[in-house]
N, C-alpha and C positions, 0 to 999 in steps of 0.2 A: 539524434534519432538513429542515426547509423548503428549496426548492429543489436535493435532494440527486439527483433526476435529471438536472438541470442543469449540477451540479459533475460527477457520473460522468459524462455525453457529456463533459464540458470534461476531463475530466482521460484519458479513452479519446484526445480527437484530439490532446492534447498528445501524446503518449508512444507512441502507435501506429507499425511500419514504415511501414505500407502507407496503401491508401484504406480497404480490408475489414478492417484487424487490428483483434480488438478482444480475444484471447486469449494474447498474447504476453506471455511473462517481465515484462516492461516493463511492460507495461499491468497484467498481476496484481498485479506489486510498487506501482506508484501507485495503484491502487485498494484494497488492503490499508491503503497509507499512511495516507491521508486516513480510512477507517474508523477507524483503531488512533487516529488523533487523536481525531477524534470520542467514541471510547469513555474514550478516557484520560480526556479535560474532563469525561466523563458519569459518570465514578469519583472524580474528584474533589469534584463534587456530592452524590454518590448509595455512600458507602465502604463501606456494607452491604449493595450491591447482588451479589451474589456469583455469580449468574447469568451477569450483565454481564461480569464478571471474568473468570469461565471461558472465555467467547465472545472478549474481548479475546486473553487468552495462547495459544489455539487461535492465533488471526491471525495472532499474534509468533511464533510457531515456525513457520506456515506460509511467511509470508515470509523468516525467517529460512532452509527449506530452498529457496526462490526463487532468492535471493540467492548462496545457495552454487553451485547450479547453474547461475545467469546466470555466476557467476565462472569456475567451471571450462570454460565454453562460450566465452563472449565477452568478456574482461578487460575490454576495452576499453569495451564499452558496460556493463559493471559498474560503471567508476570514472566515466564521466557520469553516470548514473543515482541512484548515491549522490552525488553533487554535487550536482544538480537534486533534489534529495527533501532534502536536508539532512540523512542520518540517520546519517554518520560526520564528528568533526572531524578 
């Protein structure tokens, strides 16, 4: 968690349109990302943590309905954006 305001401004100007975006498909799905990592690691530490769990699969179906509407909107920036995140082979 240390330096995790840090990471979000880094990971908002990575991924951002604009100079102002900082609520765009894009930027939600990267910022999801990097959580849903975070909480994974913290499951794997912590597997009776069940709270935690709950809070993670919230985030996985949220991005997961991101994802489908980034696609059906902009293909294009769908199949960057899963490239640069890593999250399809």
């Amino acid at each position: 968690m240390e330096g995790s305001k840090e990471n979000k401004t880094a990971t908002i100007k990575k991924y951002q349109r604009g100079k102002t975006d900082t609520g765009s498909c894009e930027v939600q799905i990267a910022l999801l990302t990097s959580r849903i990592n975070e909480l994974t690691e913290h499951s794997k530490i912590h597997p009776k943590d069940r709270h935690s769990r709950r809070g993670l699969i919230r985030m996985v179906e949220k991005r997961k309905k991101l994802l489908a509407y980034l696609e059906s909107e902009n293909p294009e920036s769908y199949k960057k954006l899963i490239g640069q995140l890593e999250l399809r082979k």
